[in-house]
N, C-alpha and C positions, 0 to 999 in steps of 0.2 A: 504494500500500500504506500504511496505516498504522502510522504510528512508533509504536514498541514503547517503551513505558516505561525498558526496559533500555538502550537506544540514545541515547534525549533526557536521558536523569536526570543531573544533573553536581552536582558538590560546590559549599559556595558560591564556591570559586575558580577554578571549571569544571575540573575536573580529572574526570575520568571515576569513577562513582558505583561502579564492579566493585570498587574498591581496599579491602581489607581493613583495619580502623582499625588504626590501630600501636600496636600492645603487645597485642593481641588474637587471640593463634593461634586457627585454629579458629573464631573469629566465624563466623557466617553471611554471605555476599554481601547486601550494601544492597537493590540492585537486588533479589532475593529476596525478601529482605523485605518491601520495597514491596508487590511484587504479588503476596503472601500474604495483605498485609491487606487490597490492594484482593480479591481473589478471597473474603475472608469479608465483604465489604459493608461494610467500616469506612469507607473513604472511597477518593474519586476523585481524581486529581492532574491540573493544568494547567499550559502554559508560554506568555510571550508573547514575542516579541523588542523588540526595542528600540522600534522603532515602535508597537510596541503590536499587532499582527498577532498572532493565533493560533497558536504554532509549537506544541503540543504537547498532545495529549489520551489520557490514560490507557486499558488498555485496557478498564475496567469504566465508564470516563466513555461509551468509544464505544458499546459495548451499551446501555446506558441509552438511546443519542438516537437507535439504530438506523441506519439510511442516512444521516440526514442529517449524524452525526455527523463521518465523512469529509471534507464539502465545506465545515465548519465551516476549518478548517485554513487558514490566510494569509489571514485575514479580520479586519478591526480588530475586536476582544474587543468593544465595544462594538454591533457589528454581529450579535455572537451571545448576546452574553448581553444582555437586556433587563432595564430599571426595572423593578419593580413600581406595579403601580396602588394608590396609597396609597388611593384613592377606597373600593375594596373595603375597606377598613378595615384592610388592612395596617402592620406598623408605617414610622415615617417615619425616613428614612435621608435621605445624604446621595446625590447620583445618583454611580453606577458614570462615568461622563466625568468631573467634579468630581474623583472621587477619585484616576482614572489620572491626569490631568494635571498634579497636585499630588504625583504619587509618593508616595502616603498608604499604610498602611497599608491591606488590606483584612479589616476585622473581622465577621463572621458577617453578609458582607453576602449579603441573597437578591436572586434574580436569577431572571426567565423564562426558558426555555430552550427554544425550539421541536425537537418532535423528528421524526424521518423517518416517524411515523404519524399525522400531524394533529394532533397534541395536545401539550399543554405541558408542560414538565416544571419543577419548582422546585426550583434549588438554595443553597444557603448555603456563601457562597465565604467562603475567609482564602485572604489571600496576602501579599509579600510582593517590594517592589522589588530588583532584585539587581544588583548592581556588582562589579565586576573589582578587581585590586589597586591600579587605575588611577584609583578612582573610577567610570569610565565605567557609564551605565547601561547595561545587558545585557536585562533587559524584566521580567515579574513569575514568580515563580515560587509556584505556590500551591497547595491542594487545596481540595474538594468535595467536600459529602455533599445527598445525591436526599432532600430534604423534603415531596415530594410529594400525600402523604398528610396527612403534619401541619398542612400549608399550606392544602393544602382545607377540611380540619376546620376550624380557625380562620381562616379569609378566611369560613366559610360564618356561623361563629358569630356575626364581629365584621357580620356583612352585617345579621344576625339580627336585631342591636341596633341597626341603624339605619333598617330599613325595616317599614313597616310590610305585616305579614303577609298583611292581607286585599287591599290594592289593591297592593301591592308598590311603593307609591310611598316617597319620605321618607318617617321617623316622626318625632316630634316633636323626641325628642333630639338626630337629626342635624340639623334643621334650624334649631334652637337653637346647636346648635353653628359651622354655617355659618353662621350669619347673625354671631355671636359674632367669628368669625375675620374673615369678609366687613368688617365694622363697619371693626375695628382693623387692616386691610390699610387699606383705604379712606382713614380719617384721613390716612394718610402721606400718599398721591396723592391728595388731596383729590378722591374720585371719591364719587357718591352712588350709594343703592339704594333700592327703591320696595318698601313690604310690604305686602301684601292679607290680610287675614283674612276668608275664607270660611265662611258657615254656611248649613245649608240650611233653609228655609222648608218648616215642617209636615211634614218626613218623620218623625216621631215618628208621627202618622198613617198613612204606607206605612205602619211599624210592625205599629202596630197592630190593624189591618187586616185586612193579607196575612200578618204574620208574619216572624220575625227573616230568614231565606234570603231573601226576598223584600228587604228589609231589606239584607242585607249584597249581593246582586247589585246592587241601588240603587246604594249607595254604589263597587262599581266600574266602574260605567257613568259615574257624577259625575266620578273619576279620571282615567278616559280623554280623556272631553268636557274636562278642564282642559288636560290635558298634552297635546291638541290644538289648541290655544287657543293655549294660552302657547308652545311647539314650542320652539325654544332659545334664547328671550329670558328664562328664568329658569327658575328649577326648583320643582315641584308636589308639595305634601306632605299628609299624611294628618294632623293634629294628635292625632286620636283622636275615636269619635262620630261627628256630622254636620261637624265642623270641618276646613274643610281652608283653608293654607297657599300663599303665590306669594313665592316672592321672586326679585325682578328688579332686576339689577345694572347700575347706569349709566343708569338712568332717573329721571328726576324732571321731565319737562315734562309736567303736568299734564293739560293736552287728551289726550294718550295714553294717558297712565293710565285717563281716562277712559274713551275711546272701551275699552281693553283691559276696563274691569271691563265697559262694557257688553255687548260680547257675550259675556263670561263669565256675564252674568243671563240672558242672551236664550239662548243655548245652552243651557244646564243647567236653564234651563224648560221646554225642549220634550219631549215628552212617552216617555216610554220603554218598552219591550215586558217586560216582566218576569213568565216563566214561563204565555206565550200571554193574558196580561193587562196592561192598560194603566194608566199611572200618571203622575200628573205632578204636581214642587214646583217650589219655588221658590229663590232664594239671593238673600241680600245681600251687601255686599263693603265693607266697612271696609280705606282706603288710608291709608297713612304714609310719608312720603321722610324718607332719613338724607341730610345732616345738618340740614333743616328742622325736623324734628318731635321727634327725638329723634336722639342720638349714641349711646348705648350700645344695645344689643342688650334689657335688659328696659325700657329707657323707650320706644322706637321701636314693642316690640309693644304694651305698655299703650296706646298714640296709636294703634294702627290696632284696638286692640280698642273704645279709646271709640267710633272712628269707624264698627264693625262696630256697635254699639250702636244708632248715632245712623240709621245708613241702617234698622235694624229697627222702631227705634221710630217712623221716619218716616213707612213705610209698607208697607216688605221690597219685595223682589224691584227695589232698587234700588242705588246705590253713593254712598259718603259719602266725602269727605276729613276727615280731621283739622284741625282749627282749634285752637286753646287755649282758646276758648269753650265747647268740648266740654266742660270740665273743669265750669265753674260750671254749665251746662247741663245734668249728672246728678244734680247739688244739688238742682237748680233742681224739676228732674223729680217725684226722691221728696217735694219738698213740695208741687207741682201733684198729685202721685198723693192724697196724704193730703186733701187743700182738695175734690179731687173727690169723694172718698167721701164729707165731711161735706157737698156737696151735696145730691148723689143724696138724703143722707136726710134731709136740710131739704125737697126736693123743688121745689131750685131750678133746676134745667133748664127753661125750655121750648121749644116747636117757631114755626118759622117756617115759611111755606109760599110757595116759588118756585113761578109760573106757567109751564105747558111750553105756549107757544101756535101755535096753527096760521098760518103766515107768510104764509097766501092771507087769510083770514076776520078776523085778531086774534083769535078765538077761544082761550080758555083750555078746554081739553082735558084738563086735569091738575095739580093742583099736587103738588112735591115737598115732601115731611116734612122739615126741617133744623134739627136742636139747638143750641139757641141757650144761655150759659150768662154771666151777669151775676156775677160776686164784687162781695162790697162793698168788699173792701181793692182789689183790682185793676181793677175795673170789668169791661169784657167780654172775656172768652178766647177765643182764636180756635178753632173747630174743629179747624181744624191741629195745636193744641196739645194739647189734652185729649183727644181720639177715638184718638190713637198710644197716651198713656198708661193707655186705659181697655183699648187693644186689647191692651196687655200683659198684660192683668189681667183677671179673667172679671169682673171690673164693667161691664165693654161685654156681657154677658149680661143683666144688671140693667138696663142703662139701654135698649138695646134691646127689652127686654119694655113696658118704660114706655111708650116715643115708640112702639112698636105699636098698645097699647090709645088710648093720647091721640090716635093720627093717625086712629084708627078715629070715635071720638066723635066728633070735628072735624069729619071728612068729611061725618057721617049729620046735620049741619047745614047742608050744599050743595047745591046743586042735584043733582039725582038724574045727571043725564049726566055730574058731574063725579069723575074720580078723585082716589084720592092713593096717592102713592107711597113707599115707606118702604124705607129702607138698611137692609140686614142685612149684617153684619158676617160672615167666615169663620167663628169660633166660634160665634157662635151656630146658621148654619145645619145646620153638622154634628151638632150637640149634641143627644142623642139625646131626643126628646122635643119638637123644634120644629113637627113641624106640629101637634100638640096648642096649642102655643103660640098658634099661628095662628089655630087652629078657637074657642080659648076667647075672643081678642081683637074675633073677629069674632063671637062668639055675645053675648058680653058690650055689644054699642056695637048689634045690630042693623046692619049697614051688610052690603049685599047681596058676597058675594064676589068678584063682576066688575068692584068697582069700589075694589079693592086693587091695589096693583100692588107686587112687591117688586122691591126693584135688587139686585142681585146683582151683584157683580166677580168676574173672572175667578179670583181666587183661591182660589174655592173649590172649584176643579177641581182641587184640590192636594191627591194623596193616590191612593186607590183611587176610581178613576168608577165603579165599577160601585156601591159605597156612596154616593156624587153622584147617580149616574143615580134610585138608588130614593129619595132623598129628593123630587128632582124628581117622580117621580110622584104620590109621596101628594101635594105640594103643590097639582097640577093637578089632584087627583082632586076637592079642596077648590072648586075653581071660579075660585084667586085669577092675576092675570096676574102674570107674572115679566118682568122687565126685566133684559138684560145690560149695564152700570153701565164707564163707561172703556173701552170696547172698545178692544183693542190696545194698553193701553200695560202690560198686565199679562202673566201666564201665555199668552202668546197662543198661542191654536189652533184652527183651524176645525174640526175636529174635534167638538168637543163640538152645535157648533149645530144637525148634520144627525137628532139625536135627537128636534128638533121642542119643545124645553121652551120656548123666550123667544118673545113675542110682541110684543118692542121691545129695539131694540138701540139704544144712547148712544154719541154720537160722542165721544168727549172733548174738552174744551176745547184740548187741546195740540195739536189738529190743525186746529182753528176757527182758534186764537190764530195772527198773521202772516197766515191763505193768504193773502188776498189782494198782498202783497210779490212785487215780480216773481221770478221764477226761483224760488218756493216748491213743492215738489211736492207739499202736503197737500190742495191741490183734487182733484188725483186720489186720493187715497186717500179721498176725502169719499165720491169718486163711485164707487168702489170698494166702497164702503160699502155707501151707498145702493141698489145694483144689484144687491150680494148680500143685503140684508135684502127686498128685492120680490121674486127668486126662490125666498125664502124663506117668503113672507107675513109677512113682519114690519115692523115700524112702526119709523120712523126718529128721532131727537134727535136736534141739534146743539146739545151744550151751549154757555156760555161766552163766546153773542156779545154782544158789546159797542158796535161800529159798526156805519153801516148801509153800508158795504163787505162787512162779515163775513155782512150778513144779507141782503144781494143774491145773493152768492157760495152761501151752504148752501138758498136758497130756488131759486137755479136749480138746484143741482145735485138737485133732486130731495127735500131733508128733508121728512118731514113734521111735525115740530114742532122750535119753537125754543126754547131756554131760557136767561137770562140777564140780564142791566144795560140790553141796547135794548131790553125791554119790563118788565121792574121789578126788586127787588130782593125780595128775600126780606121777607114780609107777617104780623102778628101773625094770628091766628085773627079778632081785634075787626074789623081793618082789611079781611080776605076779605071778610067777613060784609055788612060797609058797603057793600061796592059792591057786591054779589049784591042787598041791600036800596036799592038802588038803580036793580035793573035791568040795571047794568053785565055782562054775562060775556069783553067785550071790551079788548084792553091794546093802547095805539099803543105803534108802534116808535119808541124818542125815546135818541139818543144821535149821537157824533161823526162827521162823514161819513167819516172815514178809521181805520181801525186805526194806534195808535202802538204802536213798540217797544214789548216787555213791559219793565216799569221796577220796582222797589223801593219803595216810599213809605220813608222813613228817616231817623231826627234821629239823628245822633251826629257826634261831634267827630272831624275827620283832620287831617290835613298839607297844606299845598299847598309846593312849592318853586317858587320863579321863582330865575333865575340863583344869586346866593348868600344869600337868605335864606327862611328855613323861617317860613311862616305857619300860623295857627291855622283852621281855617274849619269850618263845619258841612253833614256830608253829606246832602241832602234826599231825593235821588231817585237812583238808581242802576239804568241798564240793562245791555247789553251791550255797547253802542256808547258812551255819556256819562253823566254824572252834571249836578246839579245842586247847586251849592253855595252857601252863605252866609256873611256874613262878612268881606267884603273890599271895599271902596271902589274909582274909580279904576282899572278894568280894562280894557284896550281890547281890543276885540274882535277875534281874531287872535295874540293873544298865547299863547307856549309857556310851558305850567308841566307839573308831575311831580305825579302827584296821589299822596299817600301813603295806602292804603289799609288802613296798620297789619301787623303779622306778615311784615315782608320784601316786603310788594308797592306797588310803586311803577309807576304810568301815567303815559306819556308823552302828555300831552293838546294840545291849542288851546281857546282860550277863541270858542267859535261864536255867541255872542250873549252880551246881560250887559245887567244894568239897574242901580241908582244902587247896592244891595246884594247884588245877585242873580248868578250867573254861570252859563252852561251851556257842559258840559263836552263837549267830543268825541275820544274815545281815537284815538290811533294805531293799539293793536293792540286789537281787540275781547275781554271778558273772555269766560271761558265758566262754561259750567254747573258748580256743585259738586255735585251730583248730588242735594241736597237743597233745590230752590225757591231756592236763591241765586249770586251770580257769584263768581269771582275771577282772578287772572290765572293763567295757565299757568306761570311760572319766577318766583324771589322772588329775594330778594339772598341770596346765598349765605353761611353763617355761618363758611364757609371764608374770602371778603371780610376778610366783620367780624372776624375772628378778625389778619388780617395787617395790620387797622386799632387792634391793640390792644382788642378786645373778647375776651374769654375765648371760649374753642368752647364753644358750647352750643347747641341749639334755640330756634328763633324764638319770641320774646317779644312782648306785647304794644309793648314797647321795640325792637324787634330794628335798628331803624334807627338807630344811636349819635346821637339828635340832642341831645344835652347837648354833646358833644364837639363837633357839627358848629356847633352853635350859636355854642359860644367859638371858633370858628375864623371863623365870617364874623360880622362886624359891620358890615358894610358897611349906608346908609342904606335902608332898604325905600320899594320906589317907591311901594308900597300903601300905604292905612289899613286897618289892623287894627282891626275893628269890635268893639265887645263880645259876647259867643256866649252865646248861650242855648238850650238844647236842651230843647224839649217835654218834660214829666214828668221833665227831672231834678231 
């Protein structure tokens, strides 16, 4: 049976609650009162014993929690009334255990309350520890009132403001805010965390297209695909727009990161069903670790928003880490952007033209169109550099039209078998109006349309295909061949090829570059290739070879043309011409008999450490496995140094060969890729370290190795000579 309020109620000297107060004839019984006001809903009463067990629940508390209320009774309080989930946005208290064991006060604390019909109930407890004349503690005596309603309302509201509505993931604010608390918990425990800034590639296109619903079901297909991804190594937010949010706690070894943003590009590119239609973008992924890149909460996202930057303009649909170089390199950027425009209308670009040769005959079967671009203050810029910053900018529409018409000219100067092939850019090809573009550059130069070929990357499947698909048609209505340009390392999908538009597919060089390395498995994918472009009828490239390993390997597995350094470089229009006027249409294969690691060519100044003293030396060549450096006399070969490679990353190396000034490096641990054409290590010196070495906490500097202190610390004699450094163009 259930103890009756009138039965448990005691005075605070435990004296039985019936007793009428003295000097008060006629009062009403306590005990009455009580359960007058519980019977109008004023509030509920509880008791606990000394242990903390549950001795006592009112009988409007019982009602409220239905059956279960009963079996609540002789149970530690803690075991029936629950925390609140502060998560829900609840306010923050101290916990209900914290409080009993301290004998605290209990001040409008709320509490969960499961009740005997599956559902919860919320109340908001006061109470109050109670002791005998003895001291002794006796357990808590308190009341409760059912906020159950109010509780919903605002847990729903305070949810409101932190999730974002349409994917119901984080919003911005909240994960501004955790990331804010994350930071400054972390300091203490010197623990790190890793931030992605996501954005998607041309869904402004879905857009526009298909339409905003199209558009917003997009975006929470992207949501899903993260927070499947990421599962409970951090948590996936919605920034607002096509911007979404990871942040991942206790992470900063960099390979991980990597490999993590990689299939977050390769998932979120494949292609999606939206309203019995097909669609596919793209994302890039800008990375940041605290406390490497930044310590506070807005300097960390600024460092992974550069780095969001840097993977866009590199080439999208890839991922970048943060550097500090990042910084000068947006500088850098807007004045390459401005130096390009005063090009373009100097009309100082021109094209060079790579041989695509047949690996049976030597035969040249094609040349490729490649913009070539000369400044007089800087000499020549690499396409690398300027082609991202035009792609920013619809002056890659400009200059694309240009290198059209010129590749057009050129051509109708060749031999009639010979083609040429011309890169088209994503924007351009979507841009309403291109195959007019086409038809005028080929009307304008004469040059028959069979003997056009356009490259196309898969990126331009990015968006609504069925607006793709009708471009492709008028283009082949036009007569011109289409080439599919990087196969696989973009949007990849078989999908689009069974519609019949490419009549040559290009291997990428990323898959040429190594095969031949034992244990490589890109000969099979060569041949993978190859097997599906012949049951396709389609014409094969293997870009990028360089040896004649690389060009035995893509010549057995079936290529039918080769393109690259083992049969030439990239050739003025004068220089074509010469040898066509000569007769020539054939290129020998002339390069290394072995493929080398892919390496860096590179002059700039590092660190070398041997035992206790820090050397100055110049870094030449950098691959994955070694470097090659300058600057040091007197090295035997077999010797351990530490190579410092600036911003906290330090390689434990051996010195594997060496000449009178020369030295070649070979790492312990191999670097890896930064997701943009360059290496770096996986973990740096942590500025937690430097920070207990009397370095202030901050982000890795170009300084971040205290070698001014470490320097006045050893002075010990250097076994080396320290050679004089000089660095190419500084």
């Amino acid at each position: 049976m259930p103890l009756s309020f009138r039965k448990a109620s005691s005075s605070p000297r435990g004296q039985a609650s019936g007793r009428r107060s003295a000097g008060s004839r006629g009062a009403p019984d306590r005990g009455a009162v009580l359960s007058e006001v519980e019977e109008l809903g004023v509030g509920m009463f509880w008791a606990t014993d000394a242990e903390g067990n549950l001795s006592f629940l009112s009988q409007r508390a019982l009602d409220d929690l239905g059956a279960s209320g009963e079996s609540m009774i002789g149970k530690p309080l803690t075991r029936v009334f629950y925390d609140i989930d502060e998560e829900a946005g609840a306010p923050t208290q101290r916990s209900l255990a914290f409080k009993l064991n301290a004998r605290s006060k209990l001040e409008e604390q709320i509490v969960a309350v499961p009740d005997g019909r599956g559902a919860t109930r919320w109340w908001r407890l006061n109470g109050r520890p109670l002791t005998d004349a003895g001291g002794t503690f006796r357990g808590y005596r308190g009341s409760a009132v059912d906020i159950s309603a109010q509780y919903a309302y605002e847990t729903q509201v305070a949810r409101q403001s932190q999730v974002d509505e349409l994917t119901g993931l984080a919003n911005r604010r909240k994960l501004n805010e955790r990331l804010s608390a994350m930071l400054a918990a972390f300091r203490i425990t010197q623990r790190s965390c890793a931030l992605m800034m996501i954005d998607l590639d041309r869904f402004k296109q879905v857009n526009d297209t298909m339409g905003h619903p199209a558009g917003d079901e997009l975006l929470k297909q992207v949501g899903q695909r993260l927070t499947s991804i990421v599962g409970n190594h951090g948590e996936v937010g919605r920034l607002g727009g096509d911007e979404f949010q990871v942040l991942l706690p206790d992470m900063d070894d960099r390979g991980t990161l990597g490999e993590l943003a990689n299939r977050i590009v390769q998932s979120v590119s494949q292609p999606y069903q939206i309203n019995g239609r097909r669609a596919i973008i793209g994302t890039s992924v800008g990375i940041a670790v605290a406390p490497y890149d930044g310590v506070e909460a807005d300097e960390l996202t600024r460092a992974a928003d550069m780095a969001l930057y840097s993977a866009k303009e590199t080439r999208g649909g890839t991922f970048c880490f943060f550097t500090s170089e990042l910084r000068d390199a947006a500088s850098k950027t807007a004045i390459l952007g401005d130096r390009l425009r005063d090009a373009v209308d100097r009309d100082e670009l021109r094209l060079a033209y790579q041989p695509l040769v047949d690996p049976v005959t030597n035969e040249v079967k094609c040349f490729e169109a490649l913009l070539r671009w000369h400044d007089e203050e800087q000499g020549d810029i690499s396409p690398s550099q300027f082609i991202p910053v035009a792609e920013n900018d619809d002056l890659i529409i400009r200059i694309g039209e240009i290198a059209l018409r010129q590749a057009c000219i050129d051509a109708l100067a060749w031999p009639e078998t010979i083609r040429v092939a011309v890169n088209v850019s994503a924007k351009q090809f979507i841009r309403p109006g291109y195959r007019k573009a086409v038809a005028a550059a080929l009307a304008a130069s004469g040059l028959p349309p069979q003997r056009l070929e356009l490259e196309i990357t898969e990126s331009v499947f990015v968006g609504d295909l069925e607006t793709v698909d009708a471009i492709f048609r008028d283009l082949k209505k036009l007569g011109v061949r289409l080439a599919l340009d990087d196969f696989g390392t973009g949007y990849s999908s078989l999908g689009y090829l069974k519609h019949g538009h490419f009549d040559k597919i290009k291997i990428d060089q990323s898959f040429v570059r190594g095969c031949t390395e034992n244990g490589d498995i890109n000969p099979a994918i060569i041949a993978a290739i190859v097997a599906l472009a012949k049951a396709l009828g389609m014409e094969t490239v293997a870009e990028g070879v360089e040896a004649m390993d690389e060009l035995a390997l893509v010549k057995e597995r079936g290529a039918d043309l080769v393109q690259g350094y083992i049969f030439s470089r990239p050739m003025t229009q004068e220089q074509v011409l010469a040898q066509f006027a000569e007769g020539s249409g054939t290129f020998r294969p002339s390069g290394p008999p072995r493929h080398r690691s892919e390496r860096i060519t590179i002059f700039r100044k590092v660190g070398l450490i041997h035992e206790d003293h820090y050397y100055d030396v110049i870094l030449r060549n950098l691959s994955k496995t070694g470097a090659r450096i300058n600057g040091l006399a007197g090295v035997p070969v077999g010797t351990e140094v530490v190579l410092d490679l600036g911003h906290g990353q330090l390689v434990v190396s051996k010195v594997a060969n060496a000449t009178e000034n020369s030295q070649g490096l070979k790492f312990e641990t191999p670097l890896i890729s930064d997701g943009s054409g360059g290496f770096m290590t996986r973990h740096r010196i942590s500025p937690y370290s430097l920070a207990e070495a009397g370095i202030p906490l901050a982000a890795l500097g170009a300084g971040a190795f205290p070698l001014a202190k470490w320097r006045e610390a050893n002075k010990s004699v250097p076994k080396f000579v320290q050679l004089e450094l000089s660095v190419p163009g500084a």
